[in-house]
VMD Tcl script that draws the C-alpha trace (Angstrom):
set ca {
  {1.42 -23.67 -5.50}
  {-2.00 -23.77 -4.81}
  {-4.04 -20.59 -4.93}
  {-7.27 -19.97 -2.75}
  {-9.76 -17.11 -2.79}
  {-10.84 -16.67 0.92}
  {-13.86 -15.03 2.25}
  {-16.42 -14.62 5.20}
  {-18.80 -12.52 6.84}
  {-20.29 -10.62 9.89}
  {-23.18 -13.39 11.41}
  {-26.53 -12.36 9.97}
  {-24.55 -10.28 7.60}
  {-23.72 -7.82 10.42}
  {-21.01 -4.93 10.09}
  {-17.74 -6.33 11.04}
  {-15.83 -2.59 10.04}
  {-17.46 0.17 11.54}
  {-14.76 2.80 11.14}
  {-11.13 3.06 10.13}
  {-9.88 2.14 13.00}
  {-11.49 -1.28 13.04}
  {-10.61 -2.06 9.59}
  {-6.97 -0.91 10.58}
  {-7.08 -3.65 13.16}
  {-7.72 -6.59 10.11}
  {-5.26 -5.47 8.63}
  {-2.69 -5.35 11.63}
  {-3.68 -8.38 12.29}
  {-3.12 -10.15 8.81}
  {0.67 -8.82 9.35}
  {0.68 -10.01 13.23}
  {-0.76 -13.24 13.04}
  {1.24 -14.46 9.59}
  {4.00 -16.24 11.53}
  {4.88 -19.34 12.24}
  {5.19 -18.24 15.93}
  {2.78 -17.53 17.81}
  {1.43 -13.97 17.91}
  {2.85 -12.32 21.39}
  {-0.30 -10.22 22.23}
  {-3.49 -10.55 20.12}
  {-4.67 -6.99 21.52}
  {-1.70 -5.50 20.22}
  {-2.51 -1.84 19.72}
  {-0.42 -0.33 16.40}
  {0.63 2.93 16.87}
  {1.97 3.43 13.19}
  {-0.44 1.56 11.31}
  {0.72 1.97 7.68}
  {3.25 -0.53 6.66}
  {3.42 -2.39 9.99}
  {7.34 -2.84 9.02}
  {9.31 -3.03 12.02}
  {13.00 -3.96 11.29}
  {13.43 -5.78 15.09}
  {10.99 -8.57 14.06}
  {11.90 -11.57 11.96}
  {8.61 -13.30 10.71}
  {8.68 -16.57 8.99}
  {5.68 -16.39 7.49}
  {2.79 -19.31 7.00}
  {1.14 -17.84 4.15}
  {1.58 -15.18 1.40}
  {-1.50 -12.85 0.59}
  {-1.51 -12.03 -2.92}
  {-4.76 -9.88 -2.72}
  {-6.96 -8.53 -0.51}
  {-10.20 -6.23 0.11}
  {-12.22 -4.85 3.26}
  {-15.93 -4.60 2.68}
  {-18.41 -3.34 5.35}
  {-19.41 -6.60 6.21}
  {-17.45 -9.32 4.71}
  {-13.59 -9.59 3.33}
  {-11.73 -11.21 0.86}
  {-8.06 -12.67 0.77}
  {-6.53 -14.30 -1.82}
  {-4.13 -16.48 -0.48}
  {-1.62 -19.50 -0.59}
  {0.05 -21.62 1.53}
  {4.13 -21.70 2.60}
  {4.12 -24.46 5.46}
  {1.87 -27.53 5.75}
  {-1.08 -26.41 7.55}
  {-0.33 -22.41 6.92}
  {-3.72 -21.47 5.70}
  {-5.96 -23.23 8.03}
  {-4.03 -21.73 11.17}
  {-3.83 -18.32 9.30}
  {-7.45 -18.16 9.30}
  {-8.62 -19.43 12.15}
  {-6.29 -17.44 13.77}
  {-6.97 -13.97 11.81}
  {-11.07 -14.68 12.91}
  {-10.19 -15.27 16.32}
  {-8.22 -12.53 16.93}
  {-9.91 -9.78 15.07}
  {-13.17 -11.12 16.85}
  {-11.78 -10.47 20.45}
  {-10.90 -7.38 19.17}
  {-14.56 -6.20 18.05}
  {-16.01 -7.89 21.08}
  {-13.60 -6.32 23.55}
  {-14.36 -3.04 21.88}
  {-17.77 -2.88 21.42}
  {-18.41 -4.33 24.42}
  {-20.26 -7.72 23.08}
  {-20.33 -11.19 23.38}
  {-20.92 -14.45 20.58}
  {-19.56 -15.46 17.19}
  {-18.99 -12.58 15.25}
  {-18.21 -14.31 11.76}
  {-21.06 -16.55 9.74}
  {-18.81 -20.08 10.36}
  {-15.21 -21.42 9.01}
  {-13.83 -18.95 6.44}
  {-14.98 -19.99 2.35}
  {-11.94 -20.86 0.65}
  {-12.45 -21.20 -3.30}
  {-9.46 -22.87 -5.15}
  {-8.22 -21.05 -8.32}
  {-8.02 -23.89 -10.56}
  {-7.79 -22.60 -14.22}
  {-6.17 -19.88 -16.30}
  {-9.52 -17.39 -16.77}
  {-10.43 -17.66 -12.74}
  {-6.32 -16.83 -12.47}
  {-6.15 -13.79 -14.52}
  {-9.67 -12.54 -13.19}
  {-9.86 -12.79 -9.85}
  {-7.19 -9.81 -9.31}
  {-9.54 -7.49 -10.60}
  {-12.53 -9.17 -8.96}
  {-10.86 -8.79 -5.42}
  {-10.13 -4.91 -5.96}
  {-12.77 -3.76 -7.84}
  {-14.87 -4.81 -4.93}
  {-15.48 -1.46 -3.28}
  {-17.65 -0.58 -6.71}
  {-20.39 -1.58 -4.89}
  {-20.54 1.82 -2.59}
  {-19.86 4.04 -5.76}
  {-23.42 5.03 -7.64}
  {-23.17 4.06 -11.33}
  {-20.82 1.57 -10.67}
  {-23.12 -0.76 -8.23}
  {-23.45 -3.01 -11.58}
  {-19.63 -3.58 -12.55}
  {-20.20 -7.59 -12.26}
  {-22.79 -6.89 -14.86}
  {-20.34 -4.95 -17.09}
  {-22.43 -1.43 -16.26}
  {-20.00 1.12 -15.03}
  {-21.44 4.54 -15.63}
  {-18.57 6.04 -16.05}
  {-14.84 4.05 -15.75}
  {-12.38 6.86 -15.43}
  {-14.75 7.68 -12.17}
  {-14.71 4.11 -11.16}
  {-11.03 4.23 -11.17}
  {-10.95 7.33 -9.12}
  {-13.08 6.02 -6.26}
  {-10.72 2.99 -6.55}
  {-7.59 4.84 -6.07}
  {-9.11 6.14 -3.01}
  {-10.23 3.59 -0.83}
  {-7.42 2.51 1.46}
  {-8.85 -0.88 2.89}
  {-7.24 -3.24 -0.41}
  {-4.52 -3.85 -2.14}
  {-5.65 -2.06 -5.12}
  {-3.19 0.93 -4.01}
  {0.25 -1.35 -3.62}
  {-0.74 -3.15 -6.78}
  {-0.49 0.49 -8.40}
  {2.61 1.32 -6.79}
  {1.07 3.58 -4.39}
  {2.33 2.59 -0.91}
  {-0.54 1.67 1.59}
  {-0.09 -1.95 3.31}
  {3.14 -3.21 1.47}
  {4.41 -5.63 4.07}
  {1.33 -7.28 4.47}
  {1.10 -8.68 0.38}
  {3.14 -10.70 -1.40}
  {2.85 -8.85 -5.18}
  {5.28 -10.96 -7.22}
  {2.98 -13.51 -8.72}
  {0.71 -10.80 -10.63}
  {3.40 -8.39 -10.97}
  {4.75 -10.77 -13.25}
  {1.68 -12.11 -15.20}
  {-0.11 -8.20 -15.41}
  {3.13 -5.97 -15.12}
  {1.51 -2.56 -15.72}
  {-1.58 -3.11 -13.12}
  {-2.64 0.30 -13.29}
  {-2.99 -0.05 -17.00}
  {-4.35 -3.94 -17.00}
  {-7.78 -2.70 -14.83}
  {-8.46 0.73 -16.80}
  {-8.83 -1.45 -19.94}
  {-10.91 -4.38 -17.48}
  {-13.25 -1.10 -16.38}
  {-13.03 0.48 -19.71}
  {-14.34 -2.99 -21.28}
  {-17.42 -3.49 -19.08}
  {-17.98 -7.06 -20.65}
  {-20.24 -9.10 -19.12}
  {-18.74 -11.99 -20.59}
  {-15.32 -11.37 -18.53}
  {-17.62 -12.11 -15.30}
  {-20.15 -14.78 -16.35}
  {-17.07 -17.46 -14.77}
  {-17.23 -16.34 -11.01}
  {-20.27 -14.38 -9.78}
  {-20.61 -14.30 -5.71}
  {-23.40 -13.33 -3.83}
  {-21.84 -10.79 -1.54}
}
mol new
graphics top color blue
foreach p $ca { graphics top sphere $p radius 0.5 }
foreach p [lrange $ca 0 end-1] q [lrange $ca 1 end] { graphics top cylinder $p $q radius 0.2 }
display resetview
Protein backbone atom coordinates (compact mmCIF):
# COMPACT_ATOMS: atom_id res chain seq x y z
CA UNK A 1 0.00 0.00 0.00
CA UNK A 2 1.20 3.19 -0.75
CA UNK A 3 0.44 6.08 1.58
CA UNK A 4 0.13 9.82 0.39
CA UNK A 5 -0.29 13.02 2.39
CA UNK A 6 -2.55 15.30 0.18
CA UNK A 7 -2.96 18.96 0.33
CA UNK A 8 -3.98 22.28 -1.48
CA UNK A 9 -5.17 25.64 -1.15
CA UNK A 10 -7.61 28.58 -1.86
CA UNK A 11 -5.72 30.63 -5.11
CA UNK A 12 -3.75 33.49 -3.60
CA UNK A 13 -4.26 31.74 -0.35
CA UNK A 14 -7.95 32.76 -0.34
CA UNK A 15 -10.63 31.30 2.21
CA UNK A 16 -12.02 28.22 0.73
CA UNK A 17 -14.36 27.55 4.30
CA UNK A 18 -16.16 30.44 5.26
CA UNK A 19 -18.65 28.86 7.66
CA UNK A 20 -19.81 25.44 8.75
CA UNK A 21 -21.83 24.92 6.22
CA UNK A 22 -19.16 25.14 3.55
CA UNK A 23 -16.80 23.00 5.32
CA UNK A 24 -19.82 20.51 5.75
CA UNK A 25 -19.98 20.45 1.99
CA UNK A 26 -15.95 19.01 1.78
CA UNK A 27 -16.73 16.78 3.75
CA UNK A 28 -20.05 15.50 2.01
CA UNK A 29 -18.31 15.51 -0.75
CA UNK A 30 -15.21 13.30 0.28
CA UNK A 31 -18.11 10.59 1.15
CA UNK A 32 -20.07 11.39 -2.32
CA UNK A 33 -17.45 11.45 -4.69
CA UNK A 34 -15.35 8.17 -3.17
CA UNK A 35 -16.96 5.71 -5.62
CA UNK A 36 -16.10 4.07 -8.34
CA UNK A 37 -19.38 5.35 -9.96
CA UNK A 38 -19.91 8.31 -10.83
CA UNK A 39 -21.36 10.79 -8.33
CA UNK A 40 -25.32 11.22 -9.32
CA UNK A 41 -25.59 15.01 -8.51
CA UNK A 42 -22.48 17.03 -7.55
CA UNK A 43 -24.89 19.77 -5.91
CA UNK A 44 -26.25 17.29 -3.75
CA UNK A 45 -27.60 19.13 -0.74
CA UNK A 46 -27.18 16.79 2.72
CA UNK A 47 -29.83 17.17 4.90
CA UNK A 48 -28.25 15.00 7.80
CA UNK A 49 -24.78 15.87 7.51
CA UNK A 50 -23.10 13.85 10.30
CA UNK A 51 -22.19 10.42 9.27
CA UNK A 52 -23.48 10.65 5.68
CA UNK A 53 -24.40 6.74 6.24
CA UNK A 54 -27.25 5.88 4.23
CA UNK A 55 -27.97 2.07 4.25
CA UNK A 56 -29.71 2.24 0.39
CA UNK A 57 -26.30 3.08 -1.15
CA UNK A 58 -23.60 0.55 -1.93
CA UNK A 59 -20.23 2.44 -2.60
CA UNK A 60 -17.25 0.68 -3.88
CA UNK A 61 -14.93 2.92 -2.94
CA UNK A 62 -11.59 4.28 -4.97
CA UNK A 63 -9.71 5.35 -2.08
CA UNK A 64 -9.56 5.04 1.75
CA UNK A 65 -8.87 8.32 3.83
CA UNK A 66 -6.95 7.51 6.78
CA UNK A 67 -6.78 11.21 8.04
CA UNK A 68 -8.01 14.31 7.44
CA UNK A 69 -8.21 18.18 8.54
CA UNK A 70 -10.17 21.43 7.34
CA UNK A 71 -8.18 24.60 7.69
CA UNK A 72 -9.54 28.08 6.70
CA UNK A 73 -7.81 28.08 3.63
CA UNK A 74 -6.17 24.91 2.73
CA UNK A 75 -6.89 20.99 3.69
CA UNK A 76 -5.18 18.00 4.23
CA UNK A 77 -6.02 14.22 3.44
CA UNK A 78 -4.06 11.48 4.04
CA UNK A 79 -4.86 9.02 1.68
CA UNK A 80 -4.26 5.70 -0.35
CA UNK A 81 -5.28 4.14 -3.22
CA UNK A 82 -7.88 0.86 -3.74
CA UNK A 83 -8.25 0.79 -7.70
CA UNK A 84 -5.65 1.77 -10.32
CA UNK A 85 -6.12 5.34 -10.87
CA UNK A 86 -8.31 5.89 -7.42
CA UNK A 87 -6.43 8.83 -6.12
CA UNK A 88 -5.96 10.91 -9.12
CA UNK A 89 -9.84 10.73 -9.97
CA UNK A 90 -10.59 11.17 -6.18
CA UNK A 91 -8.98 14.42 -6.28
CA UNK A 92 -9.64 15.89 -9.20
CA UNK A 93 -12.97 15.06 -8.64
CA UNK A 94 -13.28 16.28 -4.80
CA UNK A 95 -11.70 19.97 -6.31
CA UNK A 96 -14.09 20.06 -8.97
CA UNK A 97 -16.98 19.49 -7.21
CA UNK A 98 -16.47 21.37 -4.03
CA UNK A 99 -15.39 24.33 -6.41
CA UNK A 100 -18.85 24.46 -8.23
CA UNK A 101 -20.15 24.38 -5.03
CA UNK A 102 -18.34 27.67 -3.63
CA UNK A 103 -18.76 29.31 -6.99
CA UNK A 104 -22.45 28.51 -7.32
CA UNK A 105 -22.81 29.82 -3.81
CA UNK A 106 -20.99 32.74 -3.60
CA UNK A 107 -21.90 33.72 -6.71
CA UNK A 108 -18.21 33.74 -8.46
CA UNK A 109 -16.41 32.66 -11.25
CA UNK A 110 -12.39 31.14 -11.85
CA UNK A 111 -10.17 28.52 -10.27
CA UNK A 112 -10.75 28.43 -6.80
CA UNK A 113 -7.77 26.03 -5.72
CA UNK A 114 -3.80 27.11 -6.22
CA UNK A 115 -3.28 24.07 -9.13
CA UNK A 116 -3.29 20.00 -9.00
CA UNK A 117 -3.60 18.86 -5.37
CA UNK A 118 0.31 18.21 -3.50
CA UNK A 119 0.52 14.70 -2.83
CA UNK A 120 3.62 13.78 -0.49
CA UNK A 121 4.42 9.98 -0.31
CA UNK A 122 4.96 8.53 3.22
CA UNK A 123 7.99 6.64 2.61
CA UNK A 124 9.63 5.74 6.02
CA UNK A 125 8.74 4.62 9.52
CA UNK A 126 9.23 8.32 11.48
CA UNK A 127 7.07 10.28 8.56
CA UNK A 128 4.49 7.04 9.25
CA UNK A 129 4.08 7.33 12.88
CA UNK A 130 4.13 11.29 12.71
CA UNK A 131 2.09 12.42 10.29
CA UNK A 132 -1.21 11.29 12.32
CA UNK A 133 -0.54 13.77 14.76
CA UNK A 134 0.70 16.34 12.23
CA UNK A 135 -2.70 16.11 10.26
CA UNK A 136 -4.87 16.68 13.56
CA UNK A 137 -3.01 18.81 15.50
CA UNK A 138 -3.40 21.20 12.66
CA UNK A 139 -6.12 23.45 14.01
CA UNK A 140 -3.27 24.60 16.81
CA UNK A 141 -2.66 27.22 14.69
CA UNK A 142 -6.07 29.28 15.68
CA UNK A 143 -5.50 28.48 19.48
CA UNK A 144 -3.11 31.37 21.25
CA UNK A 145 -0.18 29.64 22.99
CA UNK A 146 -0.32 26.90 20.85
CA UNK A 147 0.43 28.87 17.34
CA UNK A 148 4.12 27.31 17.88
CA UNK A 149 3.31 23.44 18.34
CA UNK A 150 5.65 22.61 15.11
CA UNK A 151 8.23 24.32 17.20
CA UNK A 152 7.49 22.15 20.29
CA UNK A 153 5.93 25.50 22.22
CA UNK A 154 2.51 24.65 23.46
CA UNK A 155 1.66 26.94 26.31
CA UNK A 156 -0.25 24.81 27.89
CA UNK A 157 -1.08 20.92 26.45
CA UNK A 158 -4.04 19.85 28.47
CA UNK A 159 -5.61 23.25 26.77
CA UNK A 160 -4.29 22.27 23.45
CA UNK A 161 -6.09 19.07 23.77
CA UNK A 162 -9.27 20.74 24.73
CA UNK A 163 -9.46 23.05 21.71
CA UNK A 164 -8.66 19.81 19.80
CA UNK A 165 -11.50 17.86 21.05
CA UNK A 166 -13.59 20.62 19.89
CA UNK A 167 -13.11 21.39 16.47
CA UNK A 168 -15.37 19.26 14.32
CA UNK A 169 -13.75 19.76 10.76
CA UNK A 170 -10.94 16.46 11.29
CA UNK A 171 -10.70 13.31 12.16
CA UNK A 172 -9.16 14.00 15.40
CA UNK A 173 -12.76 13.25 17.05
CA UNK A 174 -13.35 9.53 15.31
CA UNK A 175 -9.72 8.77 16.00
CA UNK A 176 -10.80 9.33 19.81
CA UNK A 177 -13.82 7.40 19.55
CA UNK A 178 -15.99 10.31 19.54
CA UNK A 179 -18.39 9.95 16.57
CA UNK A 180 -18.22 12.93 14.04
CA UNK A 181 -17.54 11.80 10.23
CA UNK A 182 -17.10 7.93 10.71
CA UNK A 183 -18.10 6.77 7.27
CA UNK A 184 -15.98 9.02 5.58
CA UNK A 185 -12.31 7.44 7.24
CA UNK A 186 -10.92 4.38 7.04
CA UNK A 187 -9.28 4.09 10.92
CA UNK A 188 -7.84 0.56 10.85
CA UNK A 189 -4.29 1.21 9.80
CA UNK A 190 -3.47 3.57 12.95
CA UNK A 191 -5.86 1.95 15.14
CA UNK A 192 -3.61 -0.80 14.97
CA UNK A 193 -0.08 0.82 15.07
CA UNK A 194 -1.31 3.71 18.02
CA UNK A 195 -4.29 1.74 19.69
CA UNK A 196 -5.05 4.19 22.52
CA UNK A 197 -5.05 7.53 20.19
CA UNK A 198 -6.36 9.62 22.78
CA UNK A 199 -3.49 8.64 24.95
CA UNK A 200 -0.65 8.45 21.97
CA UNK A 201 -1.21 12.59 21.25
CA UNK A 202 -1.49 13.79 25.07
CA UNK A 203 2.04 12.35 25.51
CA UNK A 204 3.01 13.93 21.56
CA UNK A 205 1.51 17.49 23.12
CA UNK A 206 2.77 16.81 26.52
CA UNK A 207 6.41 16.25 24.91
CA UNK A 208 6.64 19.47 22.88
CA UNK A 209 9.99 18.20 21.23
CA UNK A 210 11.17 19.95 18.55
CA UNK A 211 13.09 17.15 17.47
CA UNK A 212 9.75 15.00 16.77
CA UNK A 213 9.05 17.78 13.94
CA UNK A 214 12.45 18.73 12.49
CA UNK A 215 11.46 15.57 9.63
CA UNK A 216 8.35 17.29 7.95
CA UNK A 217 7.84 21.04 8.41
CA UNK A 218 5.19 22.65 5.74
CA UNK A 219 4.68 26.05 5.04
CA UNK A 220 0.96 26.29 5.51
Amino acid sequence: MELYHALNRGVDRRALFLDSKDHARFVHDMWEFNDVEDAKNVFYRAQHISGFVNPYIAKERIVDIHAWCLMKNHYHLLISEKVDGGLSKFLRRLNVGYANYFNERYKRQGTLFQGRTKRIPITNDAHFLHILNYIHCNPLDFLKGAENWRLGAIANSSTALTYLSRYKWSSYLDYIDTANFSSVLTKDLFSDVFGNYKKEIADFLKSRDARSLSAYQLEY
